[in-house]
C-alpha positions as CSV (number, residue, x, y, z in Angstrom):
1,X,-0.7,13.5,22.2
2,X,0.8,17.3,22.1
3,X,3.9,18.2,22.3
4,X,4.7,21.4,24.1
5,X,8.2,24.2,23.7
6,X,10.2,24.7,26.5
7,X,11.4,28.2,24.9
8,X,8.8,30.4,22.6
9,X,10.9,32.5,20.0
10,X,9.0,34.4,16.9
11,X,10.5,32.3,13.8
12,X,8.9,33.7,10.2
13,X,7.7,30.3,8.4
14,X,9.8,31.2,5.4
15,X,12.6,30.6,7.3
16,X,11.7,26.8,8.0
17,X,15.2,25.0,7.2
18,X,16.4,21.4,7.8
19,X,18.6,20.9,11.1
20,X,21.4,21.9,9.3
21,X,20.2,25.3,8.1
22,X,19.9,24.4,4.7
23,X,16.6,23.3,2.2
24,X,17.9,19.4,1.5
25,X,17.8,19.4,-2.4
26,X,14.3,18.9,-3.5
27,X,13.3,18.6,-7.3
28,X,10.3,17.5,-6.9
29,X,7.0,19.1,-6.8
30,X,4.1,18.9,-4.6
31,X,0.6,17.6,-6.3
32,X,-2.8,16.6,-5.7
33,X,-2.8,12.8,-6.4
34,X,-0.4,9.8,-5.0
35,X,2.6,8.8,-7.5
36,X,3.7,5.3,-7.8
37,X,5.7,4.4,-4.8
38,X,9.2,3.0,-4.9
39,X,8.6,0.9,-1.5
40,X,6.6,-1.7,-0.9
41,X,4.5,-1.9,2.3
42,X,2.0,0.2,4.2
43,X,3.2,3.9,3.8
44,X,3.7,7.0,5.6
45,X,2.5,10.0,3.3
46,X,3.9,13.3,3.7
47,X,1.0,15.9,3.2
48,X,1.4,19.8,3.1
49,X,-2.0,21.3,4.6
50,X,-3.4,25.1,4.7
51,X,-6.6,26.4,5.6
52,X,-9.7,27.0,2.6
53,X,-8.2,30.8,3.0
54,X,-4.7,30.6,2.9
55,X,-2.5,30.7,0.1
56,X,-0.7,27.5,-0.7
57,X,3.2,28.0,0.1
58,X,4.0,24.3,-0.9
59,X,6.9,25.2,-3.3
60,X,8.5,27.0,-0.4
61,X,8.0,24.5,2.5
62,X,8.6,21.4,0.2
63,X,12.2,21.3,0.5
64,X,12.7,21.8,4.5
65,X,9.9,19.3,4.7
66,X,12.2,16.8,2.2
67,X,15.2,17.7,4.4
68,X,13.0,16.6,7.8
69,X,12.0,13.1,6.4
70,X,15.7,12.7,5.3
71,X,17.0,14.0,9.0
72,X,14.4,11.5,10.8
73,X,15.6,8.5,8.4
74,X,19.0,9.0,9.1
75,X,18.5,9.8,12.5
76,X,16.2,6.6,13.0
77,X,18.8,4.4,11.3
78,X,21.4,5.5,13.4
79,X,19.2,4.2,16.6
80,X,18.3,1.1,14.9
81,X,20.5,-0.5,12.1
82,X,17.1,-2.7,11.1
83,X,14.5,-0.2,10.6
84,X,13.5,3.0,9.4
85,X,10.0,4.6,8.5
86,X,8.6,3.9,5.4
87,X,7.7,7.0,4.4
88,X,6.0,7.2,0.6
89,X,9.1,8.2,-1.6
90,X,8.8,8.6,-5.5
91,X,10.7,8.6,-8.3
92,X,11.7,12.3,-9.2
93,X,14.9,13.1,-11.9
94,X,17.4,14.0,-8.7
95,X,16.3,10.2,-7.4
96,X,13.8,9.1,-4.8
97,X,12.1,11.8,-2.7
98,X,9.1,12.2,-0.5
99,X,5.4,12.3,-2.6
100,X,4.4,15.0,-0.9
101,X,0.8,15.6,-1.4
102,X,-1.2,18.8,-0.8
103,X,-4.4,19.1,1.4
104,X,-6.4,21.8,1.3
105,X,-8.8,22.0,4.6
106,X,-12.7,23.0,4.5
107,X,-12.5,25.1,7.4
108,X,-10.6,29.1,7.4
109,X,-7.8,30.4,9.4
110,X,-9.8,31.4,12.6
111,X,-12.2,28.2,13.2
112,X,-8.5,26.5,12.9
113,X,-6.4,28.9,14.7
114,X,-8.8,27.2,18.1
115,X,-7.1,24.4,20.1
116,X,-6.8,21.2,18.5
117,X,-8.6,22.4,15.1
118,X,-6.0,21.7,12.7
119,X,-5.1,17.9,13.8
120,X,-8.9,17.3,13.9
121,X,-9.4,18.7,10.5
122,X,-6.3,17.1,9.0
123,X,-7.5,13.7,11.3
124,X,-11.0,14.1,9.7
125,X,-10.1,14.8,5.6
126,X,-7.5,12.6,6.0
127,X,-9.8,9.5,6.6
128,X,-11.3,9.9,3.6
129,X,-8.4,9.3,1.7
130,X,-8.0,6.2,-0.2
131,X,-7.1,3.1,2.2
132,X,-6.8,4.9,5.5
133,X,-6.4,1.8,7.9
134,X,-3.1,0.8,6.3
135,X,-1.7,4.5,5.7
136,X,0.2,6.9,8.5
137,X,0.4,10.7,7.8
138,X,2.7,13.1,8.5
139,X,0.9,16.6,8.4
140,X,3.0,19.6,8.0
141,X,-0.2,22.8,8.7
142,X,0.8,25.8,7.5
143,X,-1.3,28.0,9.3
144,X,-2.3,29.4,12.9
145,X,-2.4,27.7,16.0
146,X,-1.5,27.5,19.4
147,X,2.0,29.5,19.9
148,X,3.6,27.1,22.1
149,X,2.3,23.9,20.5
150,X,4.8,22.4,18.1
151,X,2.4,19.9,17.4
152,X,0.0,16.4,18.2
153,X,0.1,12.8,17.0
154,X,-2.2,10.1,17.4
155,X,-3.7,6.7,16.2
156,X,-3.9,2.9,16.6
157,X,-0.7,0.6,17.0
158,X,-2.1,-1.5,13.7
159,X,-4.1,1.1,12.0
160,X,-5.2,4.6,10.8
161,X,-2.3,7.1,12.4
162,X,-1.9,11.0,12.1
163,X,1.1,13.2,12.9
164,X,0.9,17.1,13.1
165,X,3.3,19.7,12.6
166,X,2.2,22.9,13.6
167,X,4.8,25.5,11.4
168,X,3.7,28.6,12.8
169,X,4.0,27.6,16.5
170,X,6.6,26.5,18.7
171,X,9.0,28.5,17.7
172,X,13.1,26.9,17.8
173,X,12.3,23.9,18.1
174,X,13.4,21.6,14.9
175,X,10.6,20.1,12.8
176,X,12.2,16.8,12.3
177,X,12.2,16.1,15.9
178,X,8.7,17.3,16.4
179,X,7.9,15.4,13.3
180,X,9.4,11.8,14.5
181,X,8.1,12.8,17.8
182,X,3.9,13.2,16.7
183,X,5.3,10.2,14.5
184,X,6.2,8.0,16.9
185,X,1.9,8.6,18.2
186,X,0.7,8.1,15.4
187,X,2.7,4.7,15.5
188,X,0.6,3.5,18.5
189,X,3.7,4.9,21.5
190,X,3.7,5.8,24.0
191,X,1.3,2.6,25.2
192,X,-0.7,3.5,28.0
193,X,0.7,0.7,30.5
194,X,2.7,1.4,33.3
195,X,6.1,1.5,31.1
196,X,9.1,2.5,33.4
197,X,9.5,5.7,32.4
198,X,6.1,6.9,32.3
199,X,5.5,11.0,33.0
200,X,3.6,11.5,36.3
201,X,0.1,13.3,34.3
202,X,1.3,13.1,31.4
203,X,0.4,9.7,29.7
204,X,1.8,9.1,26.3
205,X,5.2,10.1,27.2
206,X,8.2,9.5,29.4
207,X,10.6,11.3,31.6
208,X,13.5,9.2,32.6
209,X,15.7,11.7,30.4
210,X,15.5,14.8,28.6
211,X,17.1,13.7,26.1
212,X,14.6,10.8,24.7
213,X,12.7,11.7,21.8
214,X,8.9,10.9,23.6
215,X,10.0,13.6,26.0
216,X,6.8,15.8,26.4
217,X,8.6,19.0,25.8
218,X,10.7,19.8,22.9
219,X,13.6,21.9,23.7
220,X,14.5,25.2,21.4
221,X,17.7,24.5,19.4
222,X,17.9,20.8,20.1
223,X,18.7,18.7,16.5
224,X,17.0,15.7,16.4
225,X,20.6,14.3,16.0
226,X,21.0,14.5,20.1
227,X,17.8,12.7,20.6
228,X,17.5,9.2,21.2
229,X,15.1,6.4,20.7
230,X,13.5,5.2,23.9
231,X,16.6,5.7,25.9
232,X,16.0,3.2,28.0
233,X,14.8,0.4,25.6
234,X,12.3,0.0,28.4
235,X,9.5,1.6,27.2
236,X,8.4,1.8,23.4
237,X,11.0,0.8,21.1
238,X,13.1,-2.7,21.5
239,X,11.6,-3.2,24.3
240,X,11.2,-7.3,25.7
241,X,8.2,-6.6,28.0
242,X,4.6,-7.6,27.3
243,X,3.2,-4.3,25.2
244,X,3.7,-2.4,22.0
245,X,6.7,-1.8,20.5
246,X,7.0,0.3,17.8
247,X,9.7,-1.6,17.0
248,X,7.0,-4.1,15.2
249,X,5.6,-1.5,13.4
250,X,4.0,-2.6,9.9
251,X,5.0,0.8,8.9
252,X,8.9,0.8,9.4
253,X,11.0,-0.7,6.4
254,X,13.1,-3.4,7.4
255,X,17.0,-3.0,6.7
256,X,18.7,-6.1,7.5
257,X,16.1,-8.5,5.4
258,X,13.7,-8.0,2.7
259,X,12.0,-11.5,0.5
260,X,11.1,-10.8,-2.8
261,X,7.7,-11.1,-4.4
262,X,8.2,-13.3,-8.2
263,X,5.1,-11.8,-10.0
264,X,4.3,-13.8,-13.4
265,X,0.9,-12.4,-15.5
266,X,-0.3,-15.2,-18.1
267,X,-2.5,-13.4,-20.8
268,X,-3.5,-9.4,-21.1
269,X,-4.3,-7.8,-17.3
270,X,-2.6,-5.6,-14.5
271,X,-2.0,-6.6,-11.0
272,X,-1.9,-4.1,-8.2
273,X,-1.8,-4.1,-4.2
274,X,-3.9,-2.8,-2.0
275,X,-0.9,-1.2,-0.4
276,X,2.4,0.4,-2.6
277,X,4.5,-2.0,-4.0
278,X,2.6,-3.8,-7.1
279,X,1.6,-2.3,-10.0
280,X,2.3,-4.5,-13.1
281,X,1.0,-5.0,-16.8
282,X,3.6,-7.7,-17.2
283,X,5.8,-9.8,-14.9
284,X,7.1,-8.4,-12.3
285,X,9.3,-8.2,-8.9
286,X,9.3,-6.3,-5.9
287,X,10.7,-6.7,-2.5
288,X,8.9,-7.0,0.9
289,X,9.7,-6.6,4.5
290,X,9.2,-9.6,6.8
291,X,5.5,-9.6,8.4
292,X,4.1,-7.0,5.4
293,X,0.6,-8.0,4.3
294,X,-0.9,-7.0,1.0
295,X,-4.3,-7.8,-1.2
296,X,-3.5,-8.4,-5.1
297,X,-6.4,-7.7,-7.1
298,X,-6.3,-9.1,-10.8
299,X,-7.9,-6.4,-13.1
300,X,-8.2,-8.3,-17.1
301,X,-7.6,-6.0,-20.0
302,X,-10.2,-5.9,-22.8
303,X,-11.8,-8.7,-24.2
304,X,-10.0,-10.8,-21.4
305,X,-11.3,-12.4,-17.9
306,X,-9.1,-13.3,-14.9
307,X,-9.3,-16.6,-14.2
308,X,-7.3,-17.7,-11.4
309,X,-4.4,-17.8,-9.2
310,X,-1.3,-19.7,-9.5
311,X,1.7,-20.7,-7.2
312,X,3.1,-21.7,-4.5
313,X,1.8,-18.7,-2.0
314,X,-1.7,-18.1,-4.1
315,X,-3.9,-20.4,-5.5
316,X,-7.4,-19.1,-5.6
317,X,-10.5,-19.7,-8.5
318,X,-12.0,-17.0,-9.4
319,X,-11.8,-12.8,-9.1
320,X,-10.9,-13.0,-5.4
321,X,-7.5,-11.2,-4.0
322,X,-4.8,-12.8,-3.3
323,X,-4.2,-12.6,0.6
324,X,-0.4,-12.6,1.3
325,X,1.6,-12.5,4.3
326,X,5.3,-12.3,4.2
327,X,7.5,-14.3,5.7
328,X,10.2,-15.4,2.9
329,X,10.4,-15.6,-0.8
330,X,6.8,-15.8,-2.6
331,X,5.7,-16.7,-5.9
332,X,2.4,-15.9,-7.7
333,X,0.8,-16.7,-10.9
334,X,-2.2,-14.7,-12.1
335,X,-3.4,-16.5,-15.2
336,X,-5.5,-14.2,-17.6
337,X,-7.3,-15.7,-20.9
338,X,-9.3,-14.5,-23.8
339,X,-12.9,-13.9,-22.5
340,X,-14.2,-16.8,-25.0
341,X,-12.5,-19.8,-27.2
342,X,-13.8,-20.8,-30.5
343,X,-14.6,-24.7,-30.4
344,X,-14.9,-26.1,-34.1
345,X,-16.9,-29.1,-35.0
346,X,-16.9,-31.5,-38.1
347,X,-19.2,-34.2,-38.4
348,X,-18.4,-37.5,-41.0
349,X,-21.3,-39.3,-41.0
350,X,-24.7,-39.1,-40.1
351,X,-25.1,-38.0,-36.5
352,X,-24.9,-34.4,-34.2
353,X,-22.3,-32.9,-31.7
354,X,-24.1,-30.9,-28.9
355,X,-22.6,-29.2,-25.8
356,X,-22.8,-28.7,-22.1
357,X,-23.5,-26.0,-22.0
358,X,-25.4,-25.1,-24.5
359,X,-23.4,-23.3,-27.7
360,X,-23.1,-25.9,-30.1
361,X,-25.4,-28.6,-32.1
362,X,-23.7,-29.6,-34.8
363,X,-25.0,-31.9,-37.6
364,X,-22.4,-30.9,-40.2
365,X,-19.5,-27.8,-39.7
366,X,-20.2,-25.2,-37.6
367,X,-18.4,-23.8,-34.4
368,X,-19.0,-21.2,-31.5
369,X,-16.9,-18.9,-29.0
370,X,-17.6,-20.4,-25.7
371,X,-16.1,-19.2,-21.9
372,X,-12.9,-19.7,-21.4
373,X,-11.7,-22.1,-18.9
374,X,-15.2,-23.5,-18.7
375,X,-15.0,-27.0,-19.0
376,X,-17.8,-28.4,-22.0
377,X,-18.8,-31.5,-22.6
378,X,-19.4,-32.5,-26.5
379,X,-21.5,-35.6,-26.9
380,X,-22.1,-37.2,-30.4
381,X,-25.4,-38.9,-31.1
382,X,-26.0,-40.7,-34.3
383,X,-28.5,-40.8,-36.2
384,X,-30.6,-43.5,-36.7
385,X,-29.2,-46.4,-38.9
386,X,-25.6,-44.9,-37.8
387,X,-23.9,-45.1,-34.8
388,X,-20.2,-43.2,-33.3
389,X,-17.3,-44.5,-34.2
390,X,-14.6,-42.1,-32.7
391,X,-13.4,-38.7,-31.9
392,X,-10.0,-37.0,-34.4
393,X,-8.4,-33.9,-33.0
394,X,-9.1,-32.5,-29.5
395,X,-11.0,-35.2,-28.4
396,X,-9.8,-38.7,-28.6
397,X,-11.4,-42.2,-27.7
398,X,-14.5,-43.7,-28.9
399,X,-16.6,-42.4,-25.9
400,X,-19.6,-40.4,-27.5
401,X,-18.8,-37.7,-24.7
402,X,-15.6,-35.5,-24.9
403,X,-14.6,-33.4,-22.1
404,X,-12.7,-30.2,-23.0
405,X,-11.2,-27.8,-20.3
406,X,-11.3,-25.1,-22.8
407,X,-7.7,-23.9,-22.2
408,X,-7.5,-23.0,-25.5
409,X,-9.0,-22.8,-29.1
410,X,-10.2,-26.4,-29.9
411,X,-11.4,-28.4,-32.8
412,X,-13.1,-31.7,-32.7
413,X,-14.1,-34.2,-35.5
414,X,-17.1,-36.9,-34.5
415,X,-16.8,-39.5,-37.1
416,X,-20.3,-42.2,-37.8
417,X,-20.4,-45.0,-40.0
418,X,-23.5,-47.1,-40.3
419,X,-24.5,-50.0,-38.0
């Protein structure tokens, strides 16, 4: 959906400021890969874009742009106590701040500066980007466009989303509104049902008041800070009628509640998520909004093999993820082990240990490194004039066949006396 000025005033881009006329303090810096995140959940990546021929200004925009995501969290707070966007913040020296990442578009200045170019292009790099149908964007294109376009938002309610800030256009209007505003598209509102306050022509947006931030037209000089969210709470947001609300957004960060997520690693490996919020060599815990889904993979260092899952909310054999869906305190166990276990065999007596599987046939001392966490079976067979008498060590009993989980490093002694 666009989002149109009331009021066209020339503005030079290197005057972009937050709402309150000054860069928010920004020491971070603007690069070309993701940073580990400090939330957990699906994110909402900030991304500075410029056409294949323009100069990258990122170190002069970064700060306004820092200052908008602060002025929409606050802002969004303020309308909802519960909630506020998750938007991917790292860990910089002055404390958490947007991980603003840098796109640089195929296309030039002029096959952009046409209607609709730059959210297409952004729309189209941007899905090749690592895990697109769990990740929103918030574009900020430096660059030509339309002059009285401030900018255009768009996506599914439970999936891939893109938000557009056009800096060159739309001149007075405030960035963070238009920003929360394409935002709030990209979110999956304004649904396309008859909601109350529907605009007569103008679908994704609503009219009963000015002042509502899914207004179509943003008004020159107006701080996000007079805007509301869904004025109405008829519409998109807290809404108790039958379709969307961005209220249930998998990408707002809950407030009020979070569970935590007990991570425990047994042996050498690394556990991430498919979305931010695990990344751990060692044991670990983060915390989780209600309703957040994630995918744990189990990666095993060197010389080691995953082997399974563990506890109460995984419990899986083998290298598949660990599905999780959160609704209250979770526990999880990823067991790693050795990729292979030496089993050592004595034999007293005349006779020979073998194994299922094959690895060991044993009619005096010997031993072999078999899988880990395979279970064997050692069977002693005597020779003739002899005959098994019992097992000493990790076996017991006077069964000829011994079964082993292989848990650890074993030794076994198969003792035969004559008949």
């Amino acid at each position: 959906m666009k989002r149109f000025c009331v009021l066209l005033l020339a503005v030079a881009l290197g005057a972009v400021l937050s709402e309150d006329g000054l860069a928010a303090p920004w020491c971070g810096t603007v690069g070309d890969t993701d940073r580990p995140a400090v939330q957990a959940g699906n994110p909402i990546r900030v991304v500075y874009a410029h056409a294949a021929d323009a100069p990258n200004r990122s170190a002069e925009v970064a700060p306004a742009i820092a200052a908008d995501v602060e002025a929409i969290v606050s802002w969004w707070s303020r309308e909802d106590s519960s909630r506020v966007p998750r938007f991917d913040l790292a860990g910089v020296p002055c404390g958490a701040q947007p991980d603003i990442r840098r796109l640089q578009l195929p296309q030039g200045q002029a096959e952009l500066s046409t209607s609709g170019n730059p959210y297409a292009a952004s729309r189209d790099a941007l899905l090749t980007w690592p895990l697109p149908t769990r990740t929103k964007y918030l574009v900020y294109y430096d660059g030509p466009s339309e002059r009285n376009l401030c900018g255009r938002g768009g996506g599914s309610a439970t999936g891939f989303g893109v938000a557009v800030v056009f800096l060159a256009a739309c001149g007075g209007a405030t960035t963070a509104s238009t920003a929360a505003h394409e935002l709030v598209h990209a979110l999956g509102a304004v649904p396309q049902a008859a909601v109350p306050g529907a605009c007569p022509g103008n679908p994704g947006h609503v009219c009963d008041s000015t002042g509502d931030l899914m207004y179509p037209y943003a008004q020159a000089g107006i701080p996000i800070a007079s805007l509301v969210l869904d004025a109405g709470r008829n519409d998109y947001y807290g809404h108790a009628q039958t379709w969307w609300d961005v209220q249930d957004s998998a990408w707002l960060h809950r407030l009020d509640v979070s569970y935590p997520l007990d991570l425990q690693l047994t042996g050498a490996g690394r556990v991430t998520s498919d979305v931010p919020g695990v990344d751990c060599a060692r044991s670990c815990r983060t915390d989780w909004s209600p309703g957040s889904t994630a995918s744990l993979t189990a990666t095993p260092a060197d010389g080691f093999r995953f082997v399974r899952w563990q506890g109460k909310d995984c419990a899986t054999w083998g290298d598949s993820p660990c599905e999780l869906t959160v609704s209250g305190p979770m526990q999880a166990v990823a067991l790693f082990a050795p990729e292979r276990f030496r089993v050592a065999i004595a034999v007293s007596g005349k006779g020979r240990v073998t194994s299922e599987p094959y690895g060991i046939s044993c009619p005096r001392r010997c031993s072999a490194g078999l899988e880990s966490y395979e279970p064997v079976a050692l069977t002693a067979r005597p020779a003739k004039g002899w005959k098994f008498r019992r097992w000493s060590g990790a076996c017991r009993g006077t069964k000829p066949t011994c079964d082993l989980p292989l848990n650890r490093a074993a030794q076994a002694r198969a003792l035969f006396v004559r008949r």
